[in-house]
MIDO-925807 format. One record per residue: residue number from 1; residue in one letter; y, x, z of N, C-alpha, C, O, CB in turn. Coordinates in nm, 3 decimals. Glycine has a CB too. Layout:
! residues N
PT,k,r,n.y,n.x,n.z,ca.y,ca.x,ca.z,c.y,c.x,c.z,o.y,o.x,o.z,cb.y,cb.x,cb.z
PT,NUM,a,Y,X,Z,Y,X,Z,Y,X,Z,Y,X,Z,Y,X,Z
...
***
This chain:
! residues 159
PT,k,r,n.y,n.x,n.z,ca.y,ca.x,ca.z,c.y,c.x,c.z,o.y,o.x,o.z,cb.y,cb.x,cb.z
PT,1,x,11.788,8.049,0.902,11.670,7.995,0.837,11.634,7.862,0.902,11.684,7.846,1.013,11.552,8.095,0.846
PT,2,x,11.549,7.751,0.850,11.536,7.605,0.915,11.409,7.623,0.899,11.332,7.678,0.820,11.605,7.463,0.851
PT,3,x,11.407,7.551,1.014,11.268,7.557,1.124,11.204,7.461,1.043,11.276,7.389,0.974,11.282,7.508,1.310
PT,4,x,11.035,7.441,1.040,10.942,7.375,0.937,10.947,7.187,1.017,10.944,7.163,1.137,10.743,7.480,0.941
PT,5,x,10.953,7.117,0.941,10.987,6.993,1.010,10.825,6.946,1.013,10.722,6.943,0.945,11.111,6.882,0.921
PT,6,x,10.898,6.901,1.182,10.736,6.837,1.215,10.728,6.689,1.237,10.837,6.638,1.263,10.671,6.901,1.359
PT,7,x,10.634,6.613,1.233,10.599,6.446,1.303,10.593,6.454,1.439,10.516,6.514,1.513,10.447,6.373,1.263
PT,8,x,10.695,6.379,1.461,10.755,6.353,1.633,10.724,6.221,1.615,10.742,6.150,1.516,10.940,6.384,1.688
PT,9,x,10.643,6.177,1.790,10.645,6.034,1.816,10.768,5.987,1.895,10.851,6.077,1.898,10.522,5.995,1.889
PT,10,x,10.798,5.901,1.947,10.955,5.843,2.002,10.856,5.732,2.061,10.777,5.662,1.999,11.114,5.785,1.867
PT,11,x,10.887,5.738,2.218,10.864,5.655,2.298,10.959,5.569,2.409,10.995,5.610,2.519,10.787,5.714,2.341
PT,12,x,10.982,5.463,2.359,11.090,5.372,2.452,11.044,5.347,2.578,10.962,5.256,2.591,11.124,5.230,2.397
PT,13,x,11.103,5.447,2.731,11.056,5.407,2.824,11.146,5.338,2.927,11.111,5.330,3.045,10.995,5.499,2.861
PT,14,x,11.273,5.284,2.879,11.353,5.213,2.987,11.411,5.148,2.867,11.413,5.163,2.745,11.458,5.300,3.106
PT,15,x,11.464,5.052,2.975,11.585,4.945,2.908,11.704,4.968,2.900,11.753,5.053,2.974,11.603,4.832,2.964
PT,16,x,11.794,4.885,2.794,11.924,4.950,2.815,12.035,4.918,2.927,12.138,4.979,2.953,11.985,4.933,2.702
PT,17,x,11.980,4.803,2.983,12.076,4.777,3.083,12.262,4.763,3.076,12.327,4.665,3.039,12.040,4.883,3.165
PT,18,x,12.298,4.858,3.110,12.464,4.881,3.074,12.520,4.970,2.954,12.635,5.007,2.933,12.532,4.950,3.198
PT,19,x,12.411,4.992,2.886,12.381,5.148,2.805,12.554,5.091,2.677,12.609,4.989,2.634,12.128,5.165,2.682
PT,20,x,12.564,5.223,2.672,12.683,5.180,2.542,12.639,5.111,2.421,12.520,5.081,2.437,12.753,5.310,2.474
PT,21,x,12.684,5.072,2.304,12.708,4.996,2.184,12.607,5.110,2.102,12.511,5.091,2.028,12.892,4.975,2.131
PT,22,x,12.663,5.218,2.144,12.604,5.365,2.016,12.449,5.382,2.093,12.345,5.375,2.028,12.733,5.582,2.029
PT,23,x,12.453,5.402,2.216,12.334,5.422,2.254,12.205,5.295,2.167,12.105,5.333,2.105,12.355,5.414,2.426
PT,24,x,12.242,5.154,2.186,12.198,5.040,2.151,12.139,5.025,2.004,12.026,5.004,1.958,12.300,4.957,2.175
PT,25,x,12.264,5.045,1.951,12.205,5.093,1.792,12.156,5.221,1.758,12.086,5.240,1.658,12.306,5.086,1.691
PT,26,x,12.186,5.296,1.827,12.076,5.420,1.833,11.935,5.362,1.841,11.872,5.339,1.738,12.098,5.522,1.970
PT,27,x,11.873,5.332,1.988,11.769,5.228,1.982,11.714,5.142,1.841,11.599,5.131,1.800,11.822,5.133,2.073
PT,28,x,11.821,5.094,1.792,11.752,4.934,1.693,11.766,5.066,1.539,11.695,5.035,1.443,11.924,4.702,1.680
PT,29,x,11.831,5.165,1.526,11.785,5.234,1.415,11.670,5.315,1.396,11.640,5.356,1.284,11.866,5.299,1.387
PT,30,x,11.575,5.352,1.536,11.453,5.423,1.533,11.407,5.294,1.551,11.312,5.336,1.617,11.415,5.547,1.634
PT,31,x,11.383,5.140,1.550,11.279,5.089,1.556,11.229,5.026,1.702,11.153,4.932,1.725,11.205,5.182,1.505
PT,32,x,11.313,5.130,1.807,11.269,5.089,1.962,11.315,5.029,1.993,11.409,5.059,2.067,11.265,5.148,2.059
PT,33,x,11.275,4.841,1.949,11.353,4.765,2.040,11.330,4.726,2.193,11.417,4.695,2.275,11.362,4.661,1.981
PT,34,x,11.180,4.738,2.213,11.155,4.710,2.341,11.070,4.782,2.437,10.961,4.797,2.382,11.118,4.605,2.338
PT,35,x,11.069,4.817,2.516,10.993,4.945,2.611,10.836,4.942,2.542,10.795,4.868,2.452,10.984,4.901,2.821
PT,36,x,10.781,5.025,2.600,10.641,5.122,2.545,10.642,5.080,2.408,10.532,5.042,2.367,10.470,5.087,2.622
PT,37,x,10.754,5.077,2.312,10.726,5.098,2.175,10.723,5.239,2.124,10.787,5.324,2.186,10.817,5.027,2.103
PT,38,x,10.667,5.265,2.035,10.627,5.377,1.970,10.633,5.396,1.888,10.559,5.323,1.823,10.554,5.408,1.969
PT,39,x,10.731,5.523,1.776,10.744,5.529,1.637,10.744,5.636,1.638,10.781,5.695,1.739,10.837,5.474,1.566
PT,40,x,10.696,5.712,1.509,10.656,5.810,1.421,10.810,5.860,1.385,10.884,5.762,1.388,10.555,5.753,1.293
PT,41,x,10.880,5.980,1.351,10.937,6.023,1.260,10.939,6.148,1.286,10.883,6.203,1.381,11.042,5.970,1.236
PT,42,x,11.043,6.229,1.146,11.018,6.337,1.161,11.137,6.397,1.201,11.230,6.318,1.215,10.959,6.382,1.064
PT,43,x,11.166,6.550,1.229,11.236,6.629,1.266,11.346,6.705,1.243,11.389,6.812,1.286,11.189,6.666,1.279
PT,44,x,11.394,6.597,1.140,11.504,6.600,1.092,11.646,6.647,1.199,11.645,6.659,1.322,11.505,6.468,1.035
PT,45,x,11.772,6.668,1.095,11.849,6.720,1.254,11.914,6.598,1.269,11.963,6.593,1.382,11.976,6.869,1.262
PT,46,x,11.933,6.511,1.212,11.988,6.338,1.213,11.919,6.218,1.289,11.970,6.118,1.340,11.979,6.279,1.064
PT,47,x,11.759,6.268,1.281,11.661,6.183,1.353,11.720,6.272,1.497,11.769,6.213,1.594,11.465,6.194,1.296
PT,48,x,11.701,6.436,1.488,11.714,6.513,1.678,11.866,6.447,1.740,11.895,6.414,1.855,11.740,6.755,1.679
PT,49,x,11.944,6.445,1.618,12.079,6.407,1.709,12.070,6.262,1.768,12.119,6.254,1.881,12.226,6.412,1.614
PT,50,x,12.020,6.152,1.721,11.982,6.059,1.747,11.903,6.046,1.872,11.930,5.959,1.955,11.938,6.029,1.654
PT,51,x,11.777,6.157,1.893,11.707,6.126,1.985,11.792,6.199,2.093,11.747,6.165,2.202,11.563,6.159,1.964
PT,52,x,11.889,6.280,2.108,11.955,6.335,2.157,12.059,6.248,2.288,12.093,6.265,2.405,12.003,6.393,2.047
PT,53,x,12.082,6.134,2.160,12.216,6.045,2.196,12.149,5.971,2.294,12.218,5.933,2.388,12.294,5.944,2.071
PT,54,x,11.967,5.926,2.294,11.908,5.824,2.338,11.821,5.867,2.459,11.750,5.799,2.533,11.839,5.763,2.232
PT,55,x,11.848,6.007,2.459,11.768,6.095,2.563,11.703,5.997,2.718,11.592,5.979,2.766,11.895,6.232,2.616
PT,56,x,11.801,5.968,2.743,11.813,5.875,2.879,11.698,5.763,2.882,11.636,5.741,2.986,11.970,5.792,2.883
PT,57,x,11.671,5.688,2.753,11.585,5.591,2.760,11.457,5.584,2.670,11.383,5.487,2.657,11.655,5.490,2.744
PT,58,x,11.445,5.726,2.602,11.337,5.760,2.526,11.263,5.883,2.547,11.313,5.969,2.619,11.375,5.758,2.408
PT,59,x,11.135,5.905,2.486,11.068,6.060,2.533,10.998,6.073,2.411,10.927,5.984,2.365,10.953,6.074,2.685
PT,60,x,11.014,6.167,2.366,10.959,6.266,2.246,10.859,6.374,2.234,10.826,6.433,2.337,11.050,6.331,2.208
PT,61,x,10.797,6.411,2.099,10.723,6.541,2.122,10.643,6.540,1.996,10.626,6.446,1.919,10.628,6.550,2.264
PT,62,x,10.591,6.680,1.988,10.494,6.648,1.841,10.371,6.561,1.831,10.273,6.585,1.902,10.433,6.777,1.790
PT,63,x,10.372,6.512,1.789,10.247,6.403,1.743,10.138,6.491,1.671,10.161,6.561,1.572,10.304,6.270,1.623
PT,64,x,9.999,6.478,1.743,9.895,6.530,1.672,9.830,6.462,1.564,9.862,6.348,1.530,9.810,6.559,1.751
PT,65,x,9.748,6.524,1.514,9.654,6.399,1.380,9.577,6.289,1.455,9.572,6.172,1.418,9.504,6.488,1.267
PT,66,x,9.514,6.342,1.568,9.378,6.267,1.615,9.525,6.159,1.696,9.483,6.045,1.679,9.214,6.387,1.749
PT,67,x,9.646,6.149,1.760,9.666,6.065,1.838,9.774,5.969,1.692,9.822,5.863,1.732,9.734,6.136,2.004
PT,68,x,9.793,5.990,1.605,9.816,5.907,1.491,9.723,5.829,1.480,9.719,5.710,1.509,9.832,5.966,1.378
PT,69,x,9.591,5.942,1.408,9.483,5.839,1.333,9.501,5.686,1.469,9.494,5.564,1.452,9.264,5.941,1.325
PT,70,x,9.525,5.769,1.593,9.464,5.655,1.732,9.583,5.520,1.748,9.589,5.411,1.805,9.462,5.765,1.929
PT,71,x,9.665,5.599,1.665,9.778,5.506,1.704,9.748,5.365,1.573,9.733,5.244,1.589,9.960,5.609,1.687
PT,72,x,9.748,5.437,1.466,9.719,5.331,1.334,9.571,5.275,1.351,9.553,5.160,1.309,9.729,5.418,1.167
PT,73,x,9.498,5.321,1.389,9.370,5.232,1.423,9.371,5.101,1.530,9.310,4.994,1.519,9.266,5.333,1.482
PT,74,x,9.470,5.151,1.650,9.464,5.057,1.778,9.585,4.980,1.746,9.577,4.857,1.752,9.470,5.135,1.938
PT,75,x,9.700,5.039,1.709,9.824,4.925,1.739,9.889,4.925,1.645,9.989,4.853,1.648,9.921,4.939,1.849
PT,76,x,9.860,5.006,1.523,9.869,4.931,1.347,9.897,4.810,1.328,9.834,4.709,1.359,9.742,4.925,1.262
PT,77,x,10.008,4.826,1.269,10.020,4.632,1.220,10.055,4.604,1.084,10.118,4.687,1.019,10.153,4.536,1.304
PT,78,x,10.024,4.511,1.044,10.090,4.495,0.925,10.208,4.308,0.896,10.222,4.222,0.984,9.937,4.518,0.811
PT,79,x,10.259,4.302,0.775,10.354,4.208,0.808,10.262,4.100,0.842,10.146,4.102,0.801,10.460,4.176,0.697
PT,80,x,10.323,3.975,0.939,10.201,3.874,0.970,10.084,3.909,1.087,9.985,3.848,1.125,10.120,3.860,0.831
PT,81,x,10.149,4.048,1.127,10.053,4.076,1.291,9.928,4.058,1.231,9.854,3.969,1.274,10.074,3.948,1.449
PT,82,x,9.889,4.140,1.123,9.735,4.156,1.071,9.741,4.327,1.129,9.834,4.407,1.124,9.702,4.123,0.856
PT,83,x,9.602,4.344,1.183,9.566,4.485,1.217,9.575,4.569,1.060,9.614,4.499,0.966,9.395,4.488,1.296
PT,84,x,9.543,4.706,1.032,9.580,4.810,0.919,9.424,4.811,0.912,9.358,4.882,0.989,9.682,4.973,0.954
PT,85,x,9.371,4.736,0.826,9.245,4.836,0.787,9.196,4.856,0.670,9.271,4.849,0.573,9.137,4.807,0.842
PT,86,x,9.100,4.877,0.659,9.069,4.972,0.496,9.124,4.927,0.368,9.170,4.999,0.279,8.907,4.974,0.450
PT,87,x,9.114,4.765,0.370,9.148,4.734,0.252,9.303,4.805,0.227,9.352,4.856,0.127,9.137,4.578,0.241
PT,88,x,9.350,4.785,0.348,9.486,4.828,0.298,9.533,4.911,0.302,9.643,4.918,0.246,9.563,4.791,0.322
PT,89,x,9.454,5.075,0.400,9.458,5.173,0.366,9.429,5.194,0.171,9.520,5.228,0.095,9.369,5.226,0.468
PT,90,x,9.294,5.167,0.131,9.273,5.208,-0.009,9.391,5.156,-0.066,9.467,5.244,-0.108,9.141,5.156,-0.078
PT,91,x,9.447,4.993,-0.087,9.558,4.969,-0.143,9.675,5.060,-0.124,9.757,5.079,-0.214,9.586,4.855,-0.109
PT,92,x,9.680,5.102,-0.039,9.790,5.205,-0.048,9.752,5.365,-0.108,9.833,5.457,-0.120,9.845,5.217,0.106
PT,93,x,9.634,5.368,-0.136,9.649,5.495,-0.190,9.581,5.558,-0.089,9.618,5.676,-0.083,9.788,5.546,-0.220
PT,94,x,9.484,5.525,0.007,9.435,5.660,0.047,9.283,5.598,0.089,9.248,5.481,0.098,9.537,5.747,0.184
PT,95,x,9.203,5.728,0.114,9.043,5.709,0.142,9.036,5.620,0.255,9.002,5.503,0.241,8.957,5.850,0.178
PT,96,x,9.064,5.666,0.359,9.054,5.621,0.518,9.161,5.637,0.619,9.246,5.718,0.581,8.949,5.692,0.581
PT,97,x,9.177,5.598,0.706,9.320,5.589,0.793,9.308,5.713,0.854,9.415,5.748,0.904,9.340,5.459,0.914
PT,98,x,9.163,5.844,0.878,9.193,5.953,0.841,9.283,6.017,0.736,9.349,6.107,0.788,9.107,5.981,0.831
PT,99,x,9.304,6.004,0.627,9.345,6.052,0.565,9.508,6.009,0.527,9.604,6.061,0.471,9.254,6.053,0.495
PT,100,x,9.477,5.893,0.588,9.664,5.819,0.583,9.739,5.883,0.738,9.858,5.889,0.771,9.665,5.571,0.598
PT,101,x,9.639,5.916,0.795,9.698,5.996,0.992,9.740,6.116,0.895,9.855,6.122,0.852,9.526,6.057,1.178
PT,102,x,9.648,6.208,0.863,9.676,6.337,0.815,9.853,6.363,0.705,9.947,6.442,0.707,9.521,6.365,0.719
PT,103,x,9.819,6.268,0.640,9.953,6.214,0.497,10.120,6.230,0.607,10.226,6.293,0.603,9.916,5.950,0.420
PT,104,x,10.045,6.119,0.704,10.199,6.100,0.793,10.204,6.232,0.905,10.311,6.236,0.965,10.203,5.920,0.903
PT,105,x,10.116,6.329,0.937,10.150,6.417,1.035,10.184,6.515,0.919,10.254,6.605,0.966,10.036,6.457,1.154
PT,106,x,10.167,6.530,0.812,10.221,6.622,0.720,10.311,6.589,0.661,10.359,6.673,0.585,10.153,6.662,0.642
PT,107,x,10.377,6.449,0.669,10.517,6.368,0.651,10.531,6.387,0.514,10.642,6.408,0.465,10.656,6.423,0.737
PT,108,x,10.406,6.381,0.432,10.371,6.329,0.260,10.412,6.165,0.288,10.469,6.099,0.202,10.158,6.353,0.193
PT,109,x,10.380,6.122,0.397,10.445,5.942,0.346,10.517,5.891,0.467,10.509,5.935,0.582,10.301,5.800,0.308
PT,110,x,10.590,5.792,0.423,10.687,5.768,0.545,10.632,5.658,0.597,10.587,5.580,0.514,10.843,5.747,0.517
PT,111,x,10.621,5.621,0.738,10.575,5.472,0.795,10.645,5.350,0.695,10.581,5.257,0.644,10.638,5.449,0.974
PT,112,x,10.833,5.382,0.680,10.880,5.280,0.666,10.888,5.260,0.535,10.944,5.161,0.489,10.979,5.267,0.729
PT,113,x,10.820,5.374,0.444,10.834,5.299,0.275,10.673,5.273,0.195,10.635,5.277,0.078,10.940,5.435,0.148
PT,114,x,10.577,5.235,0.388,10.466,5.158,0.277,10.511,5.002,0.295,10.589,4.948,0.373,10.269,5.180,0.326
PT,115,x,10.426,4.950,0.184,10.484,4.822,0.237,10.402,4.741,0.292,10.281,4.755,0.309,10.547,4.749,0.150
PT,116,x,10.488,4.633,0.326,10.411,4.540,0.461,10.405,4.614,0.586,10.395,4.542,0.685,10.244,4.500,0.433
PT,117,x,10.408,4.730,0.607,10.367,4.781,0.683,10.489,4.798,0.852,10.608,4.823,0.833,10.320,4.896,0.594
PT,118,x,10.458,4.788,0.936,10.565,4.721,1.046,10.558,4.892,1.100,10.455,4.958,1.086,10.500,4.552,1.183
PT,119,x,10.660,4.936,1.149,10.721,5.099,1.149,10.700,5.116,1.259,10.691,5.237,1.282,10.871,5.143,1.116
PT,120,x,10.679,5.024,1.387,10.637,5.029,1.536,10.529,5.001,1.554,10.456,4.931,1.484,10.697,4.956,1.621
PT,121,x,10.500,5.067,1.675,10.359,5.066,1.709,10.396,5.015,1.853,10.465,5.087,1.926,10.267,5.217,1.691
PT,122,x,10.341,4.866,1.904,10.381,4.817,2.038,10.260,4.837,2.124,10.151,4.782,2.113,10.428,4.664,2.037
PT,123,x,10.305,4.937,2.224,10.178,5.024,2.345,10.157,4.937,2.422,10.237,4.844,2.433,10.218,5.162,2.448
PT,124,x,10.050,4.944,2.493,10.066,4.904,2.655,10.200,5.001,2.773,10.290,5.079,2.741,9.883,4.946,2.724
PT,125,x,10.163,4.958,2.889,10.264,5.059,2.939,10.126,5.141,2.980,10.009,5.103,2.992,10.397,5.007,3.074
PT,126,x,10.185,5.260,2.995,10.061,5.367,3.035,9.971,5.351,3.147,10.015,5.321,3.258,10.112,5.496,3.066
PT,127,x,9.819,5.373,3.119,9.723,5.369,3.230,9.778,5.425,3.364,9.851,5.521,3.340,9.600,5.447,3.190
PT,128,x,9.769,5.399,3.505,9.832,5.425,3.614,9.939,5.506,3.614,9.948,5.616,3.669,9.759,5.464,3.689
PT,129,x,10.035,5.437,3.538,10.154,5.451,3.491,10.224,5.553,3.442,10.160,5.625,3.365,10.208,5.417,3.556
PT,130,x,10.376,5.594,3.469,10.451,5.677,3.429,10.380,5.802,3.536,10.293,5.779,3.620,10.613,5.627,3.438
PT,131,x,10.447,5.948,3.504,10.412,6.038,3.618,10.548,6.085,3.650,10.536,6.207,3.640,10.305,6.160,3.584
PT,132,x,10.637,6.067,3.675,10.738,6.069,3.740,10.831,5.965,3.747,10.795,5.849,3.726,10.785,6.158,3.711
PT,133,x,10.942,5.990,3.773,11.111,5.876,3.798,11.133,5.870,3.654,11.120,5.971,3.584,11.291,5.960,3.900
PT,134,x,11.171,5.743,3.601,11.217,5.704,3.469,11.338,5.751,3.414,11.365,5.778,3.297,11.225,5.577,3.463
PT,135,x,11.421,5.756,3.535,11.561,5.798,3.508,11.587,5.921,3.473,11.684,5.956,3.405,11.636,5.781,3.605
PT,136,x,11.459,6.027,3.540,11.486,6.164,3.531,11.436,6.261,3.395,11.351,6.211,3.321,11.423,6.213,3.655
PT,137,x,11.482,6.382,3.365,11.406,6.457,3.264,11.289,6.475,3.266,11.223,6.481,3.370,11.438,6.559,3.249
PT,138,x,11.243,6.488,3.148,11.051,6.526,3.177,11.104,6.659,3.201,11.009,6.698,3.270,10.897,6.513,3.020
PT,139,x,11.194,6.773,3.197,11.205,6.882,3.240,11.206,6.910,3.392,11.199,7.030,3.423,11.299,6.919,3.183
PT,140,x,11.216,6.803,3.512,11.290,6.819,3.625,11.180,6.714,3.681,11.198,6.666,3.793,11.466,6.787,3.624
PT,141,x,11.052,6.675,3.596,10.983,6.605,3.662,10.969,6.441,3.628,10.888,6.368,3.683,11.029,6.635,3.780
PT,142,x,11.038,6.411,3.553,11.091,6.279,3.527,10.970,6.202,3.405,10.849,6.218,3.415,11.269,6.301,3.463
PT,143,x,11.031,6.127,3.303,10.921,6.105,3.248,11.078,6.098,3.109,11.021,6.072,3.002,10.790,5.958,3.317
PT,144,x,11.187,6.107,3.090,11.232,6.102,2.969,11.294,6.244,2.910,11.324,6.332,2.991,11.325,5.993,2.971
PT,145,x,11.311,6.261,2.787,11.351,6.347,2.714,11.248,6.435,2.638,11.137,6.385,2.657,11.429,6.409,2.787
PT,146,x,11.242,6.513,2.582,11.162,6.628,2.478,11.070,6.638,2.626,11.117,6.629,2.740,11.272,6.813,2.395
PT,147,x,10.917,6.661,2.586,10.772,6.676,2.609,10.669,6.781,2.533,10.586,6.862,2.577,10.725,6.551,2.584
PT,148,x,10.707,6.745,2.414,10.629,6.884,2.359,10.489,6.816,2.335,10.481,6.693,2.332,10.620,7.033,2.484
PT,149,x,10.400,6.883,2.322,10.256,6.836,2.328,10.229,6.745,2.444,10.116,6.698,2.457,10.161,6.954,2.336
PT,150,x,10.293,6.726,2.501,10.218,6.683,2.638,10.286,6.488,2.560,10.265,6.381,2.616,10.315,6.784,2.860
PT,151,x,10.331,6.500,2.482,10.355,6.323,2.397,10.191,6.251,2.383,10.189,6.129,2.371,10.437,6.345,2.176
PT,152,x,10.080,6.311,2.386,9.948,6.357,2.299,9.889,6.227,2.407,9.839,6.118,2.379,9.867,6.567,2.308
PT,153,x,9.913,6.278,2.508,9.848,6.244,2.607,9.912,6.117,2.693,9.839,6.032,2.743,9.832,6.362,2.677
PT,154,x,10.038,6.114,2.703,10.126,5.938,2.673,10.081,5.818,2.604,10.082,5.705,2.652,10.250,5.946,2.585
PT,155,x,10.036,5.858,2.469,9.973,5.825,2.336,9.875,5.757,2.380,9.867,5.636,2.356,9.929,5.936,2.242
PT,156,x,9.790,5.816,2.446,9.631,5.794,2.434,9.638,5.704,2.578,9.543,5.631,2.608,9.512,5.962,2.433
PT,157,x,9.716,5.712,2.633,9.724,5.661,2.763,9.770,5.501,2.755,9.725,5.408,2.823,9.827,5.754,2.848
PT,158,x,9.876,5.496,2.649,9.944,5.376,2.629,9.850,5.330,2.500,9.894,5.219,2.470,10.119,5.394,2.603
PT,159,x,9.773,5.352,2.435,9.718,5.304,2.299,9.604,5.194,2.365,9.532,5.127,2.290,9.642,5.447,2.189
***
């Protein structure tokens, strides 16, 4: 049976340095071209194998509503480095960027087929920084690979 697909954020926390060709374009096909960037997708097994391949220089986890709405309110962009706001929420079809957070954590719309609309969200690097070694797993203490809820709080840290 297949598991219910959820909205995962993808957070670029190292560079590639010596990284392979596949790793690289792995990177430039989610959008992460440059550290504390941040993108939305969902949970597909093509997006997991991907984040899989990129494990080493990215960190993942489910994305809540409230750290969306936070993400499209603070570091929303649109083409021309204009902030996302109402007008162009309603132009697109929805009440309030409540209701466009809710659309994308229920993955009714995709970041990359509104238009104008830029598919990254560029963070700060996180308030008193990472909480572990960059290099290592968030399983073993580190700060990369699958996170789980605890993405929520990265989010709000880097927004």
């Amino acid at each position: 049976m297949s598991e219910k697909r959820r909205c995962l954020a993808v957070v670029r926390v190292r560079g590639v340095g010596d990284a392979s060709p596949k790793i690289e374009r792995t990177l430039e096909l989610l959008h992460l071209n440059r550290n504390c960037h941040i993108t939305l997708v969902d949970s597909r097994s093509s997006i997991l194998g991907m984040l899989k391949r990129a494990s080493k220089f990215v960190t993942w986890g489910e994305a809540s509503k409230e750290s969306i709405a936070l993400l499209l309110k603070k570091r929303g962009r649109l083409v021309g480095d204009k902030r996302v706001d109402e007008e162009y929420v309603k132009k697109a079809g929805f009440k309030d960027l409540e209701e466009l957070a809710a659309a994308i954590y229920n993955l009714e719309v995709d970041l990359q087929r509104l238009t104008d609309f830029k598919p990254v969200f560029r963070g700060h690097p996180p308030k008193k920084g990472y909480k572990g070694k960059i290099k290592k797993s968030y399983n073993v203490g580190g700060v990369t690979g699958y996170r789980g809820e605890a993405i929520n709080k990265l989010i709000v840290s880097m927004a």
